[in-house]
C-alpha positions as CSV (number, residue, x, y, z in Angstrom):
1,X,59.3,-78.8,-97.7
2,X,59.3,-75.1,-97.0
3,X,58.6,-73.9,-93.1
4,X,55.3,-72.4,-94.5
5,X,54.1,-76.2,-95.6
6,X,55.8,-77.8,-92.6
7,X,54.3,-75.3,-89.8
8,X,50.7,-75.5,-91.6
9,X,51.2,-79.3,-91.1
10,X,52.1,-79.3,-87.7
11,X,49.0,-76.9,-87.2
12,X,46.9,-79.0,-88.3
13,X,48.2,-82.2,-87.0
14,X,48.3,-80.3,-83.7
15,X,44.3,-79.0,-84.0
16,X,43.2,-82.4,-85.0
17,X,44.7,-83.6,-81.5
18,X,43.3,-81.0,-80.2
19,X,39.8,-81.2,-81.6
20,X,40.2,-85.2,-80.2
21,X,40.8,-84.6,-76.7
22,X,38.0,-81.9,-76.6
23,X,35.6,-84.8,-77.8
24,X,36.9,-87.4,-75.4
25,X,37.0,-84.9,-72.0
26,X,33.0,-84.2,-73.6
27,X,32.0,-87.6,-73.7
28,X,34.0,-88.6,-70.5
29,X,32.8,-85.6,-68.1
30,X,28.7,-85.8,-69.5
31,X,28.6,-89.5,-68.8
32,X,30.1,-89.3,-65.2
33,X,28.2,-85.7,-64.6
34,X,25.1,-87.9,-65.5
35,X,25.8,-90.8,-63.5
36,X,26.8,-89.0,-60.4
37,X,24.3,-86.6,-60.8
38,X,21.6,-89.4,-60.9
39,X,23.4,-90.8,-57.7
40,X,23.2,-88.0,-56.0
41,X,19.6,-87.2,-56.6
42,X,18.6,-90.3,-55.5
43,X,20.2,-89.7,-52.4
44,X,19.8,-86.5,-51.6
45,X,17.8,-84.5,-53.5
46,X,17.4,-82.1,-55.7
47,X,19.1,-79.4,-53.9
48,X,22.4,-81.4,-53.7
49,X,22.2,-82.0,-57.4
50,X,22.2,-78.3,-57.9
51,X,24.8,-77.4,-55.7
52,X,27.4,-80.5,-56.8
53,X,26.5,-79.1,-60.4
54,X,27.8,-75.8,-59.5
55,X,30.9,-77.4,-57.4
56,X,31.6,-79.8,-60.5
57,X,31.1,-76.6,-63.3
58,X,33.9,-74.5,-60.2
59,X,36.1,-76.8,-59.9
60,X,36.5,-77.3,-63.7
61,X,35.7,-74.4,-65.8
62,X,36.2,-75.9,-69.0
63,X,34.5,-79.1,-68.9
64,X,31.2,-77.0,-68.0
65,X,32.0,-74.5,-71.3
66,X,32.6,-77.9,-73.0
67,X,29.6,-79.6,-71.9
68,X,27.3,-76.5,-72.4
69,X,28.4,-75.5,-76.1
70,X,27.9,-79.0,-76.6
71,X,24.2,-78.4,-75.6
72,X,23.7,-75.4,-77.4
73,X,24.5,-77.5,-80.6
């Protein structure tokens, strides 16, 4: 196998893993944004579910790009 083949392989073996764990941290972080979210609405209002939003989308940048580009879909 020539390095060409082998690196184009190992490219896309490696975006394939990568295009995985981008659609496992989605799923995970929109089901527990959801459920929190709910909690904390219940509890405290709407106000706290806008601020923890913002701490939650802070805190982890790319979950929140994840989660909106998922959106926009």
């Amino acid at each position: 196998m020539t390095s060409t083949v082998r690196l184009q392989n190992e490219a896309d073996t490696a975006r394939a893993g990568l295009s995985t764990a981008l659609d496992d941290l989605r799923n995970s972080v929109t089901t527990t944004a959801l459920t929190n979210g709910a909690m904390t609405f219940a509890k405290k209002g709407s106000s706290a579910v806008a601020r923890a939003a913002i701490d939650r989308a802070m805190a982890s940048p790319l979950a929140a790009m994840l989660i909106g580009a998922g959106l926009s879909c």
